[in-house]
C-alpha positions in Angstrom: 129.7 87.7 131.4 129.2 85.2 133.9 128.3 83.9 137.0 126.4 82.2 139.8 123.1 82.4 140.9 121.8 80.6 143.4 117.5 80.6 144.1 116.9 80.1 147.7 113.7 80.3 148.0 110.3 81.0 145.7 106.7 81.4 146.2 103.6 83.3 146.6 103.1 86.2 148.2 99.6 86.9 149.0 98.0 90.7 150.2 98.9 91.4 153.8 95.4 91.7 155.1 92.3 90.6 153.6 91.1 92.4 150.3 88.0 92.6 148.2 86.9 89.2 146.2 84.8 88.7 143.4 85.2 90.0 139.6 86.3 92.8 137.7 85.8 93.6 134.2 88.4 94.7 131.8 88.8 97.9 129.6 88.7 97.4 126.2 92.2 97.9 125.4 93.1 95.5 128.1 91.8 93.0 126.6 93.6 93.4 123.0 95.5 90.4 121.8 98.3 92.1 121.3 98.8 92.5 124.9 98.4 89.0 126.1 101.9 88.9 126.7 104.5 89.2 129.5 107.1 92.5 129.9 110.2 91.8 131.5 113.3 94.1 132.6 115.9 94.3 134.8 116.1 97.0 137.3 119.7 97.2 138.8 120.8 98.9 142.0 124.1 100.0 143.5 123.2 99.4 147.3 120.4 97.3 149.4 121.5 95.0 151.8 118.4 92.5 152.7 116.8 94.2 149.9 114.7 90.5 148.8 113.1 90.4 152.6 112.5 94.7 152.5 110.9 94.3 149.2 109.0 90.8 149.9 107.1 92.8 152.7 106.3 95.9 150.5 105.4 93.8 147.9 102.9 92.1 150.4 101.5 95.3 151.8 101.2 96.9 148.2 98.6 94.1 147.0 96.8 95.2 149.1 95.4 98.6 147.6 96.2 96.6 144.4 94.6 93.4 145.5 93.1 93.0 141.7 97.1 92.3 140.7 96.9 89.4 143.5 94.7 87.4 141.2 94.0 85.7 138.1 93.2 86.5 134.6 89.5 84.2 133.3 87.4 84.2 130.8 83.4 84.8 130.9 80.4 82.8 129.5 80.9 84.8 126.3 84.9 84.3 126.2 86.0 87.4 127.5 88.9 88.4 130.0 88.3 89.0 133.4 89.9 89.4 136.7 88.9 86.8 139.3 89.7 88.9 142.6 91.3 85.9 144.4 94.0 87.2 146.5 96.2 83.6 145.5 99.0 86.5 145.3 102.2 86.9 143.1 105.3 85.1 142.7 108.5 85.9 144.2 111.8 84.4 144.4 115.3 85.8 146.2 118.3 84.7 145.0 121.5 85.4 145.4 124.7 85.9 142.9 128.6 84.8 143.6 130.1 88.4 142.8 129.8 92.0 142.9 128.3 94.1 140.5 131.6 95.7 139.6 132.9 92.3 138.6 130.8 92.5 136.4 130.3 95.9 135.4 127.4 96.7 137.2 125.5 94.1 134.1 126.1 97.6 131.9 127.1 95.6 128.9 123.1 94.5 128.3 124.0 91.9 125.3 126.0 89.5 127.3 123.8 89.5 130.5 122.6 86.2 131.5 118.9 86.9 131.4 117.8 83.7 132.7 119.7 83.7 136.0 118.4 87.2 137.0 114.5 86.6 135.8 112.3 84.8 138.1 110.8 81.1 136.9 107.7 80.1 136.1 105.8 78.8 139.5 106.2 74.4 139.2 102.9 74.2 140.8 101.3 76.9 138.4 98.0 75.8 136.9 95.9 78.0 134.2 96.9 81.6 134.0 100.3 82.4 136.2 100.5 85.8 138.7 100.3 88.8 136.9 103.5 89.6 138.3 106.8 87.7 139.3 109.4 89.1 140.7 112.9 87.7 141.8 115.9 90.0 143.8 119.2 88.9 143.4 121.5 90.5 145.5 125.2 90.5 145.1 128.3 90.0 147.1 128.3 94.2 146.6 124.9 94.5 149.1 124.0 95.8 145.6 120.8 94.0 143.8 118.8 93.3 140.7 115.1 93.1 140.6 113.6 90.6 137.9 110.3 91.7 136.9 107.4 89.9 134.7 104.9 91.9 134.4 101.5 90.8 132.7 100.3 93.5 130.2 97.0 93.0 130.1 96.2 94.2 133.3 98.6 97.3 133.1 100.9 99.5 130.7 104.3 100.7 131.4 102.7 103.6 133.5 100.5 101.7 135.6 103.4 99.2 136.2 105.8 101.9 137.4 103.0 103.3 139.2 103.0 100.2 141.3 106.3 99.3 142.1 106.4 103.5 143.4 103.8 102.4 145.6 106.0 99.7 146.5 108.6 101.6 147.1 107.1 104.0 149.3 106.1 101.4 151.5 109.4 100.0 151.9 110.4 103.6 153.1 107.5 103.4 156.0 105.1 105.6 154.5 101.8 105.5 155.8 99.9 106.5 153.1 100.3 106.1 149.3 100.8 109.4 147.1 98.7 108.0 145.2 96.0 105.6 145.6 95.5 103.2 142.6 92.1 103.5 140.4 90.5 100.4 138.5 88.1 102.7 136.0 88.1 99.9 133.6 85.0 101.6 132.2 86.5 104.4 130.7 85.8 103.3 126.8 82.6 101.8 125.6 82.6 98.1 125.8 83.0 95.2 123.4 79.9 93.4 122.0 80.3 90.5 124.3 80.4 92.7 127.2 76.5 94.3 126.4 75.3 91.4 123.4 71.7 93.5 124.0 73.1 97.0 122.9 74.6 96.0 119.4 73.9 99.6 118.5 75.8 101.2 121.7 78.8 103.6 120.5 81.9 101.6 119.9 80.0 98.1 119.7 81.4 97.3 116.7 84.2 96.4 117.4 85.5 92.8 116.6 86.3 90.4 119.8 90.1 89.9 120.7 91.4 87.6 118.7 94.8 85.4 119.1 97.7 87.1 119.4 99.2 87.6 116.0 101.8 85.0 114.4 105.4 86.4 113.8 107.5 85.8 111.3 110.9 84.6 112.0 114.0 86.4 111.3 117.5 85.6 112.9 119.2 88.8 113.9 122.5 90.1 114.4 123.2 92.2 117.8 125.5 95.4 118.2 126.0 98.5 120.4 124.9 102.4 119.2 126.1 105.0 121.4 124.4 108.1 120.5 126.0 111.4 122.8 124.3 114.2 124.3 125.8 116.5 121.8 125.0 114.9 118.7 121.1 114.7 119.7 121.4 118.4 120.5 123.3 119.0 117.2 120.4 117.4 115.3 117.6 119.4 117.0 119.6 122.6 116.2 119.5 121.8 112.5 116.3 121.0 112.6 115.4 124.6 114.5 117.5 126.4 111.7 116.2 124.4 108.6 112.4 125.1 110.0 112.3 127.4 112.7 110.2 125.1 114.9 111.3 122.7 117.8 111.5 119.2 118.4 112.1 116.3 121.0 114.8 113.9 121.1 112.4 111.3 120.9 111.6 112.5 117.1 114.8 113.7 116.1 116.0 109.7 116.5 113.0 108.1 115.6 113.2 109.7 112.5 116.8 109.8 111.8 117.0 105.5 113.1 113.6 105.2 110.1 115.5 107.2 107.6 118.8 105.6 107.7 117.3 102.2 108.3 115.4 102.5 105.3 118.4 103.7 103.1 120.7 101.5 104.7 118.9 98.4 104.8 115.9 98.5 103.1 117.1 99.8 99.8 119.8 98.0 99.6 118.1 94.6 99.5 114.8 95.4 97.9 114.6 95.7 94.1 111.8 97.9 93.6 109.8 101.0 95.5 108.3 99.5 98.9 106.2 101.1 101.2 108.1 101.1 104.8 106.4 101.7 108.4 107.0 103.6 111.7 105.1 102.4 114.2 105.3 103.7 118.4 102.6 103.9 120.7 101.7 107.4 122.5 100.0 107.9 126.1 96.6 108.9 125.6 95.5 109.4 129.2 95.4 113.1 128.5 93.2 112.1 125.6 90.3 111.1 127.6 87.0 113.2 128.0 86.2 112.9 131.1 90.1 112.5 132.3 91.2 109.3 134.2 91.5 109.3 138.0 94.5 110.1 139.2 96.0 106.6 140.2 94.4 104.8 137.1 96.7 101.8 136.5 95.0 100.2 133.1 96.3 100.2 129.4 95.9 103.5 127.8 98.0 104.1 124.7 97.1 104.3 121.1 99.9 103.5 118.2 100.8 106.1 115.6 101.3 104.8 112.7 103.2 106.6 109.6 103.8 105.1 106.0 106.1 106.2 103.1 107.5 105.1 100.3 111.0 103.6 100.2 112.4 106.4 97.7 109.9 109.0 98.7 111.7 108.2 102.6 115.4 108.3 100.8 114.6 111.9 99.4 113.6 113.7 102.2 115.7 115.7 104.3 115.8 114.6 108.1 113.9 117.6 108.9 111.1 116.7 106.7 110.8 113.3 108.2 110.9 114.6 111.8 107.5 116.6 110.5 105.9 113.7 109.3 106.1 112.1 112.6 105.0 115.4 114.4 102.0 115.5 112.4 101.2 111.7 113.2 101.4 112.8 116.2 98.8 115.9 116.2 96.4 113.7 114.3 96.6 110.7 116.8 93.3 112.5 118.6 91.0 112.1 115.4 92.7 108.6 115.1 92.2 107.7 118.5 88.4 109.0 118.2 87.6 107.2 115.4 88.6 104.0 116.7 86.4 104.5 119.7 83.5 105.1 117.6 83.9 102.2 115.5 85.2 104.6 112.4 88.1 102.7 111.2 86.2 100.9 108.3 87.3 97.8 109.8 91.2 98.9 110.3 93.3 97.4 113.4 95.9 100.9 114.7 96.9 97.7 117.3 97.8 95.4 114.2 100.7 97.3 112.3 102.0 95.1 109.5 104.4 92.6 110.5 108.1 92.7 108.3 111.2 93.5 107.7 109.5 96.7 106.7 108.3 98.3 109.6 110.0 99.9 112.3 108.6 99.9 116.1 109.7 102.1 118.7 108.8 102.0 122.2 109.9 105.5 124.2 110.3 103.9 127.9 111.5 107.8 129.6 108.1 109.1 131.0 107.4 105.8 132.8 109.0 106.5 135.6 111.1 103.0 136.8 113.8 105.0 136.8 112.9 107.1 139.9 111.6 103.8 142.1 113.3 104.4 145.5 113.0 100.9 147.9 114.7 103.0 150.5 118.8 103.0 149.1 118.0 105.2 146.0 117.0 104.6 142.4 118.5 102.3 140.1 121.1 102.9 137.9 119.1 102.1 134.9 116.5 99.5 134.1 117.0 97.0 131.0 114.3 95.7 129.1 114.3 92.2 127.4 113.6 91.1 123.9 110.9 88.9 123.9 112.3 85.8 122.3 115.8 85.1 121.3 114.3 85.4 117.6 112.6 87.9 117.7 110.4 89.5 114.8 109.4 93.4 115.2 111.5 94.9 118.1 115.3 95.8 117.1 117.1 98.4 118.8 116.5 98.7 122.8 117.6 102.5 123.5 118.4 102.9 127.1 120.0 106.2 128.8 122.2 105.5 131.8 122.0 108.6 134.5 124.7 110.4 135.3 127.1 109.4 138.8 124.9 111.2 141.5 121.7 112.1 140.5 120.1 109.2 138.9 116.7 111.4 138.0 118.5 113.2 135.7 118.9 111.8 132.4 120.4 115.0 130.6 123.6 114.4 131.2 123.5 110.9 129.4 124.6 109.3 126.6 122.3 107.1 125.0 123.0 103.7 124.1 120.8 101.8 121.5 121.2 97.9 121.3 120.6 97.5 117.8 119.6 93.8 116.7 119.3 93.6 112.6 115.1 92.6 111.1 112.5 94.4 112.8 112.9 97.2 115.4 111.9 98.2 118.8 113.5 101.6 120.9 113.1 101.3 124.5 114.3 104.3 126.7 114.6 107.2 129.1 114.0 110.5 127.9 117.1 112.3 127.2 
């Protein structure tokens, strides 16, 4: 597809009153190496006329609770990540396109959309570490609009972002008051031995410093579209019942039938001998925590499940069996998740799974909640998230669910499209 857009204006947009200054320490797991990185997606939506100017001012007035998003990542005497409370702001750009979303499909063919146009650039007069967030709104000759986002993950996960741009959206209703106000609690896991050099001995202090982020290997991969119905999901899970008399999710009926067939299909087929292939996908562990988070904590808080078999052993097993395997990842990802907080691991890295063509990763984007973001004309249709790098080494498929025509919060009704690249893998998605 293509088509114009133009950038009118771009800039920073700073808290709407004055906020806190000073600086705030990082959790642990915000301050992994793996998440010194940048999430973007697209969130599109049918209707909003003036939508860049509505959102510009709820953006504003949102920084304000949030006013440790306003500022700027830095590093301490000892080299680790903190956040220097500045209030410099965010960056935001409107823009405007030369057609309608119908023209072009309402953007629901997600390999041929022109990224670029539709993501907002880097600030020109950026110096050391850019806005945690920028943001451009494009809207369309339609009074529809897309929403841009670059989100930094160090500061936030997928819930903590969504949690923010509902804020946002409240605000750009006129609420008063936030259902819920955000949380820092960055203390919530023991800290790193930079953080407390004179308690080497505190629980958890063993753990190694953040390194650099890890070096990808390069793969070139081929694109296509998977679209997976309603009906055959269900038809899985009812084998699955009748083969075992238990229950699962959708989630683990695909993961495991997208690692099974991906192993026969392409890992078999081009490997000589027996090789040991990875699942890898990350769970929430905020109900994990002892004592619980506050409500409106914002931070990273996940912890990846990891599962390893051997090509052949994969190959034999019925689908049912490797649905079980990843339900009891899953059940053990407490003790897992324990150990690592205790230093327990033996020196093992959960947030370094082995980088090839062997490994899948999937990333389950439904319980986020970006699909239910309401800036005053209703939710999106769906949000789109973007590959990383146009080679890109361990995320293949993106799965995204598109809502059924009038009730956009309900996913049930959806088929489930997976944009399948070939090399490594990655499933983004709404539950289903």
């Amino acid at each position: 597809m293509d088509f114009s857009v133009v950038r009118s204006s771009g800039g920073l947009v700073p808290p709407a009153s004055v906020t806190p200054s000073g600086i705030l320490q990082l959790s642990v797991m915000d301050k992994l190496a793996v998440l010194r990185c940048y999430v973007r997606t697209l969130h599109v939506f049918r209707h909003g006329p003036g939508a860049a100017q509505v959102i510009r001012e709820a953006l504003a007035k949102a920084l304000v609770p949030y006013y440790p998003l306003a500022g700027r990542l830095k590093e301490s005497s000892h080299g680790e990540l903190q956040i220097a409370c500045s209030g410099e702001g965010v960056w935001f750009v409107e823009a405007t396109a030369d057609c309608s979303l119908d023209v072009v499909n309402d953007l629901e063919d997600v390999l041929s959309i022109p990224y670029d146009k539709l993501l907002p650039d880097r600030p020109l007069q950026s110096q050391g570490e850019d806005p945690f967030l920028l943001m451009q709104v494009t809207q369309f000759a339609c009074d529809g609009f897309v929403i841009g986002l670059t989100f930094c993950h160090t500061i936030c996960d997928g819930l903590g972002a969504a949690q923010f741009l509902h804020a946002m959206g409240e605000l750009a209703r006129g609420v008063d008051h936030l259902t819920v106000a955000p949380a820092w609690h960055r203390d919530f896991l023991p800290p790193s031995p930079q953080d407390h050099q004179e308690c080497p001995t505190e629980l958890g202090a063993g753990r190694p410093p953040a390194a650099a982020p890890p070096i990808m290997p390069s793969y070139r991969l081929e694109h296509a579209n998977i679209d997976i119905s309603l009906e055959q999901v269900n038809e899985l899970k009812q084998k699955f019942h009748e083969s075992t008399a238990k229950t699962c999710s959708a989630f683990e009926i695909i993961a495991a039938s997208l690692w099974k067939h991906r192993t026969e299909k392409a890992i078999l087929d081009s490997l000589d001998k027996d090789r040991e292939v990875t699942l890898v996908f990350f769970a929430n562990c905020r109900p994990l925590m002892h004592p619980p988070l506050p409500q409106g904590f914002y931070g990273n808080c996940f912890f990846p499940v990891t599962i390893t078999a051997s090509t052949q052993g994969l190959s034999r097993a019925s689908l049912a069996q490797v649905v079980e395997m990843i339900q009891e990842a899953k059940a053990s990802l407490p003790i897992k998740l324990d150990k690592w907080i205790k230093d327990e691991l033996n020196g093992e890295d959960p947030f370094a799974p082995p980088l090839g063509y062997t490994t899948l990763f999937i990333s389950e984007w439904g319980r986020l909640g970006f699909n239910q973001v309401d800036y005053g004309w209703g939710p999106p249709l769906y949000v789109v998230p973007i590959q990383g790098s146009a080679i890109i080494t361990w995320w293949d498929f993106e799965l995204i669910a598109f809502p059924k025509e009038g009730d956009p919060s309900d996913n049930l009704a959806c088929p489930i499209r997976l944009k399948a690249k070939g090399g490594l893998c990655i499933v983004n998605g709404w539950t289903f």
